[in-house]
N, C-alpha and C positions, 0 to 999 in steps of 0.2 A: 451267868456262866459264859465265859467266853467260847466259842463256835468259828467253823468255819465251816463256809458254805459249799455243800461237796457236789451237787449238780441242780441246774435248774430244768426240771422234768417240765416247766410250763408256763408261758409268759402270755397275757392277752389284757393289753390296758393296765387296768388299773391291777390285775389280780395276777396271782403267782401261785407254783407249785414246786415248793422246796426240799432237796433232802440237805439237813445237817451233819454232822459231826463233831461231837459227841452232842447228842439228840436230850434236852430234858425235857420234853414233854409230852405226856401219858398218850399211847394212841387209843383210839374209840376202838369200843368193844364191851361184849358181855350186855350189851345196853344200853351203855354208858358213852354219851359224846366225849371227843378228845378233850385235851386241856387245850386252852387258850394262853396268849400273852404277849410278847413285842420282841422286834430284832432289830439291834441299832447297830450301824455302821460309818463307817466315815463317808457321809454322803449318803447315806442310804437308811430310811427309815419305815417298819412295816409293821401291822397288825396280825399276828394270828391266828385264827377264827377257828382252826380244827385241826386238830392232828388225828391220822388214818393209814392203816397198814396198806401198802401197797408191796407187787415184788419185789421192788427194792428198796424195800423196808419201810419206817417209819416218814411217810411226807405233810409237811406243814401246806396248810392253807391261808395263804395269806394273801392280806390291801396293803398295794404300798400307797407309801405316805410320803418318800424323801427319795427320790433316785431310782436304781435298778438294781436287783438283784447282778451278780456274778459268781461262776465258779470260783472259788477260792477265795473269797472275801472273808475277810476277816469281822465275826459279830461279835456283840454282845446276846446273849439269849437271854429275857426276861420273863416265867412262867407268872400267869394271875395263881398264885398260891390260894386265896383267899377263895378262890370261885374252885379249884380244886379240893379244898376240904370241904367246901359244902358238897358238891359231886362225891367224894368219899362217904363221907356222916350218910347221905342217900342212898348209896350203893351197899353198905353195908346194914343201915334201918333196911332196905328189902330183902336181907339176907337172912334178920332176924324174922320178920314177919313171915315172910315163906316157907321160911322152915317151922313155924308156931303153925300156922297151916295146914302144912300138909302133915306135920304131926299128929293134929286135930281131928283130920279127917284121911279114910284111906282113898278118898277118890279125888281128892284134887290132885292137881299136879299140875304145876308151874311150868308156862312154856315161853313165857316171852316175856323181859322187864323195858320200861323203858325209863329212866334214871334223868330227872330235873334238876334243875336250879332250886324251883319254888316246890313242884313236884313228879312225883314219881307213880308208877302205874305199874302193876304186876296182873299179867293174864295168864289164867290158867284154867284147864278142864277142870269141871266138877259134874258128875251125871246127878246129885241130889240139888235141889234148891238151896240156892244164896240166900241168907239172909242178915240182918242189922246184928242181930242173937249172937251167931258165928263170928260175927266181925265185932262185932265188942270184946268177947271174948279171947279174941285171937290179937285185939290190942293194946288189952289188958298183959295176956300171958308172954306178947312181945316185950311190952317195956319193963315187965319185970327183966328178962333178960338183960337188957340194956342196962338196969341198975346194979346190974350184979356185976359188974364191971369186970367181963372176961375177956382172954388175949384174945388179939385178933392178928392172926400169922399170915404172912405168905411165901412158899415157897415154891421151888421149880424141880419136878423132878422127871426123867425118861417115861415114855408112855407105859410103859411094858412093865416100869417097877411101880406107878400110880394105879396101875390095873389091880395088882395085889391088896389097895387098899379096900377092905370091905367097906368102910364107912362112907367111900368118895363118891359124888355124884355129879357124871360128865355125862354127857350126851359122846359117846362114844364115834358115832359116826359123821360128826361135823369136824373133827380132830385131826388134822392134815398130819402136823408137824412132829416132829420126834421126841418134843420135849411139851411137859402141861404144865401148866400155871395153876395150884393149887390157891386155895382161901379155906384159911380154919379158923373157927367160933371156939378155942379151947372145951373141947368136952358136949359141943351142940351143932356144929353145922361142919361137913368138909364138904364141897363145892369145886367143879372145876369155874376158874374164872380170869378172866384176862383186867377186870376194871380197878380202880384204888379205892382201897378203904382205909380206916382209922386203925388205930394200934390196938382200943381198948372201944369195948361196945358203948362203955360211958361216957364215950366222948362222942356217941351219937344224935343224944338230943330226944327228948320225948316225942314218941311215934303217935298220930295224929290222923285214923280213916276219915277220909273227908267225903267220898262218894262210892258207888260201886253201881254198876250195872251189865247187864248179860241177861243170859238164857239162852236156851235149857240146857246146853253145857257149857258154851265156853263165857266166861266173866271176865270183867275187869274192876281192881280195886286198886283206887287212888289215895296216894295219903302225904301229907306233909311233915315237915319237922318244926321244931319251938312251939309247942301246943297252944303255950296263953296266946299267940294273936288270933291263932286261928280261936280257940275258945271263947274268945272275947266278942271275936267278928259274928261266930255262930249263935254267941248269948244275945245280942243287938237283935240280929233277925228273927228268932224265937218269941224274944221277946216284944219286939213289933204283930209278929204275926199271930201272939196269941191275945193282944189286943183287938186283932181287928176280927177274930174269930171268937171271944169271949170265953175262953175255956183257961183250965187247969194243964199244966205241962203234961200229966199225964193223960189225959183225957183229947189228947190235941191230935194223936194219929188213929183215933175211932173216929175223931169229926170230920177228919180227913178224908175218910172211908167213907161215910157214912152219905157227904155232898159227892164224892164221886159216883154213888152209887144212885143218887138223886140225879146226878148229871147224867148220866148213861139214861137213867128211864124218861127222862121230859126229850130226847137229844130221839128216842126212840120213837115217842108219842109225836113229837115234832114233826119228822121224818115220814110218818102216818098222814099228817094232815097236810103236810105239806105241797101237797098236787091237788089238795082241793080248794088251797087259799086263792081266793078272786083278787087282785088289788084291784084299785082304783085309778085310770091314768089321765091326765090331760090330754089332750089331741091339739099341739099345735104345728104351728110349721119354722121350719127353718128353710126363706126361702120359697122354694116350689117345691120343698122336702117336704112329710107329714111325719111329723114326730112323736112318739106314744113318749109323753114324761110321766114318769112315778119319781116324786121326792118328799114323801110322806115321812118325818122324823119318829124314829124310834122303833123302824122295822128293821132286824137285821138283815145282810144282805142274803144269808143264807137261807130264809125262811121263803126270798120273792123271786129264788131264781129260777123255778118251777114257770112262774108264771109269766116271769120277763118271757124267757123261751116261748111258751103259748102266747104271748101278745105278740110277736115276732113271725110265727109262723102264719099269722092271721093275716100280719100287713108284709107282704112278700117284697113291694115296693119302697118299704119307708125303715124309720129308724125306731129301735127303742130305746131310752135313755134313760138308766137308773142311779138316782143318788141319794144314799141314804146315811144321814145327819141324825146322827144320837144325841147334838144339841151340846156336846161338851170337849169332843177327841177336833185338836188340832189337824186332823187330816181325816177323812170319810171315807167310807169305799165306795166304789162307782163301778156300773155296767154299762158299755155302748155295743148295742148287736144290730146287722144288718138285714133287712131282710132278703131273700134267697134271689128278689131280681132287682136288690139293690147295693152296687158294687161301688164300695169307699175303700179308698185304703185310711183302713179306721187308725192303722199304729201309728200314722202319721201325728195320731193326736197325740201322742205320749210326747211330740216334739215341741206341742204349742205351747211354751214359756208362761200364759196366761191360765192355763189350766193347772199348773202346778201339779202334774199327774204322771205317777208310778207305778206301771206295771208292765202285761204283757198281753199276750191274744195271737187270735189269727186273722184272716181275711174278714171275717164275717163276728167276730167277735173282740172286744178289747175289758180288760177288769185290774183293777186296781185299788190305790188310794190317791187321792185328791187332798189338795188344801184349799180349794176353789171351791163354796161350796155354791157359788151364782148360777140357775138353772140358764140365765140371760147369756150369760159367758159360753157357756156349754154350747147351748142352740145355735149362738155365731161361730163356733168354731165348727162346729156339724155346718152351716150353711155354707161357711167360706171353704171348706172340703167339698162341700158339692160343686160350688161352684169352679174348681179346680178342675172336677174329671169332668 
């Protein structure tokens, strides 16, 4: 579409804030990011990236590429058509689900969408628990929708004559302007809404929950469009996953349960014994340092940090040094703690190149993972800190 450019609201480097005239592309709203695409000019070439209502009116966001914007130049305007009908198919699939939804149930109620490329995310109160039951169900009675192939209209009408409508559903008090932007499902959804949708539900695409979580009221449900990939993807990892759990597809979220429920009580009994476990440590030096090592393979580090602490408080003077080697994981995790009248700056060690070591701490503490698992390495880099302060 031919344009010309009517003010430049913003210049800084490489990025620009344009208003057009006549404007084709969609501003952000309703949920839904702006439409994207290009402005070519004689000399002047630019990307972009969002369109967004401002006071005076519709402004592009744009990278230039070839020159500078100007008042009055003369464009071509190019919208990504392509990346806007999947933005629609999206906008209008959470139109269809939302409203299968809270028909469903009388306590949800939609309060926030946010409208993807790949996906899309609807939040809403619900005072009852969420659950997979609901959400099958609700994706189910969505796509039947979808295949019923009903019109999908938009119009614009004065607030005052939209108010009349019983069936319409605006958030009344977010509504500045004197005229609303209507979206209707022929015979199933009227909606105030500012975003672009599809003509026909059928040309939305099979609706596809992919995840949800929340509690205890407010939720979130994510879902995708073109179901076989995502189908395809979810049947791969099922089917991976009930290999390595040996069970029957049905049977696969009672085992689920059943080791979570194994995991809470051992993580509890653990937790019990935990401050009675003695390790074992070396005593040596780095240095005129005295260094408590524990690197005994196949304790986690969670089970020894009870006792690192009490071997620590015992040697007020020295270090303790813990690494513990499961014998298989490319990086280990590790504890350096100081005792209380001995002053390292221990994060220095997260610097030493030779320890290969990630994490964090304070004065008197550092924890992490390591790919070093050499206790040798370790101890000269504790010596060469000493010998530093």
């Amino acid at each position: 579409m031919k344009c010309r450019i009517e003010s430049v609201r913003e210049l800084k480097g490489k990025k620009a804030q344009l208003c057009i005239e006549p404007n084709p592309f969609h501003v952000s709203g309703g949920g839904q990011p702006g439409d994207s695409g290009m402005l070519a000019g004689q000399d002047f070439a630019a990307e972009v990236t969002d369109c967004r209502k401002s006071d005076a009116g519709a402004v592009l966001d744009v990278k230039l590429s070839r020159g500078l914007p100007a008042e009055g130049m003369e464009i071509e305007a190019v919208v990504d058509t392509a990346r806007n009908a999947v933005l629609s198919r999206m906008h209008s699939g959470e139109h269809v689900l939302s409203k299968v939804m809270e028909n469903a149930r009388d306590d949800v109620h939609i309060y926030k969408v946010a409208v993807g490329e790949k996906q899309t995310s609807v939040f809403f109160h619900a005072s009852a628990p969420v659950d997979w039951d609901f959400l099958f169900e609700s994706e189910k009675r969505a796509n039947e929708i979808v295949s019923q192939g009903l019109d999908v209209s938009v119009r614009i009408l004065p607030v005052e004559e939209a108010k009349k409508l019983t069936q319409l559903k605006a958030n009344w008090g977010r509504i500045a302007d004197s005229e609303i932007r209507i979206v209707e499902i022929d015979g199933f959804d009227c909606i105030a809404c500012s975003g672009s949708h599809v003509s026909c539900t059928s040309e939305i695409g099979e609706i596809f929950i992919e995840s949800f979580k929340g509690g205890p009221a407010d939720w979130e449900v994510t879902f995708s469009l073109g179901a076989k990939s995502s189908k395809d993807e979810y049947s791969k990892i099922m089917r991976r996953l009930l290999h390595k759990v040996h069970c029957k597809p049905s049977e696969l979220e009672r085992s689920l349960e059943r080791l979570s429920a194994e995991n809470k009580e051992l993580s509890k009994t653990l937790s019990k014994i935990r401050s009675y476990l003695v390790l074992p440590f070396d005593e040596v030096t780095a240095g005129s340092l005295s260094v408590s090592l524990f690197a005994l393979t196949g304790i986690p580090r969670d089970m020894a940090t009870a006792s690192l602490s009490a071997r620590c408080e015992e040697t007020p003077c020295g270090v303790v040094l813990g690494l513990f080697d499961d014998g298989e994981s490319a990086q280990i995790p590790f504890v350096v703690m100081s005792g209380a009248q001995c002053s390292l700056p221990l994060k220095d060690m997260l610097k030493d190149a030779r320890l290969q070591a990630r994490g964090g701490g304070n004065s008197g503490m550092i924890s992490g993972v390591t790919s070093c698992r050499s206790a040798g390495v370790w101890l000269s880099a504790i010596e060469e800190l000493s010998a530093r302060g």
